[in-house]
C-alpha positions in Angstrom: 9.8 -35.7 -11.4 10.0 -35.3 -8.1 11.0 -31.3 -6.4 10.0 -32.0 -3.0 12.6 -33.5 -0.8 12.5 -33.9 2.8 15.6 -34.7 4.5 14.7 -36.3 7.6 16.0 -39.0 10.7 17.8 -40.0 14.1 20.9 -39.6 12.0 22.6 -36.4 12.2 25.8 -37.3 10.7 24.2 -38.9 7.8 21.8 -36.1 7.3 24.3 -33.5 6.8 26.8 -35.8 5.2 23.8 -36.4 2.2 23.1 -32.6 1.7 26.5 -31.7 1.8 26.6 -34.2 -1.4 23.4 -32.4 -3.0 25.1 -29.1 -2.7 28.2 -30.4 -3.9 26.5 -32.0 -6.5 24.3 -29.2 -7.6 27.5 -26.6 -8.0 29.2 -28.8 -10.1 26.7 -29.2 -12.5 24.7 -25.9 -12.3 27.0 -23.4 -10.2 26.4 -21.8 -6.9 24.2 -18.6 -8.3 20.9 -20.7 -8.3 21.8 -22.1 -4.9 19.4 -20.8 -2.4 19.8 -21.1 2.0 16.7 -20.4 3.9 17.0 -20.8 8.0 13.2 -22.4 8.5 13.0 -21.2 11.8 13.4 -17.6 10.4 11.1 -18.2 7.7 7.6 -16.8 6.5 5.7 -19.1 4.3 5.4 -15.9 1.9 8.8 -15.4 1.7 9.8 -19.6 0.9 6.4 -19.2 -2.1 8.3 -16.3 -3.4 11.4 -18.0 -3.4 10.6 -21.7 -4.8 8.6 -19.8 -7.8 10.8 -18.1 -9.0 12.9 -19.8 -12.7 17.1 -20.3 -12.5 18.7 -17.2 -13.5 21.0 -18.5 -17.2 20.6 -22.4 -15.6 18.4 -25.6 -16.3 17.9 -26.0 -12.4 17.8 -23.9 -8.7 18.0 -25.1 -5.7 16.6 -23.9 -2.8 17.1 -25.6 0.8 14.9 -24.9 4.1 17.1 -25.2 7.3 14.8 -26.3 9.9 11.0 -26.7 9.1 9.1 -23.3 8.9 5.5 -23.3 10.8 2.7 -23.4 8.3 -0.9 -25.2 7.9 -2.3 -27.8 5.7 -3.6 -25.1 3.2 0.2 -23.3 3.1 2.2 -26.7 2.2 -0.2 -26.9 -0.4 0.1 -23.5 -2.1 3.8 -24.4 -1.5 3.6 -27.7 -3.6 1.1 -26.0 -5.9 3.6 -23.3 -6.4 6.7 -24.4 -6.8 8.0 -23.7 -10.2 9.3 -26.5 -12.6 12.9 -26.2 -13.1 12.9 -25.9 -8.7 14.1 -28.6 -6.3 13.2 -27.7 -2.7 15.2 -29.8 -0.1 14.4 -29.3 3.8 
């Protein structure tokens, strides 16, 4: 099953319009406490690790979505695809 998502396109509208129906989505079925909102700008790759690794708190799933794409190499996506835990989705 797939946990990486990457939102991406000339499409604004549509854009926000498709992870406003994620969110929505993922409240209804799992509830807003394993809803995470990371600004990527902002973000260390330590910080984003610690944060997709981590298993829902009472919940089957947590979702965790990237604003913005955070600066990282080749080696950091890995150990962020390598480390993301099961029961995670990641959307940026």
């Amino acid at each position: 099953m797939a946990q990486l998502f990457l939102f991406t396109g000339e499409n604004a509208y549509a854009l926000l319009d498709e992870k406003r129906r994620w969110i929505h989505g993922f409240i209804q079925k799992y509830g807003q406490d394993n809803l995470v909102r990371l600004d990527g700008q902002k973000l260390t790759v330590r910080t984003l690790l610690d944060e997709v690794s981590v298993l829902p708190f009472l919940t089957e799933k947590r979702l965790v979505i990237v604003d913005g794409l955070p600066k990282c190499t080749k080696e950091e996506v890995d150990a962020l695809v390598q480390n993301i835990h099961p029961q995670v989705v990641v959307l940026f």
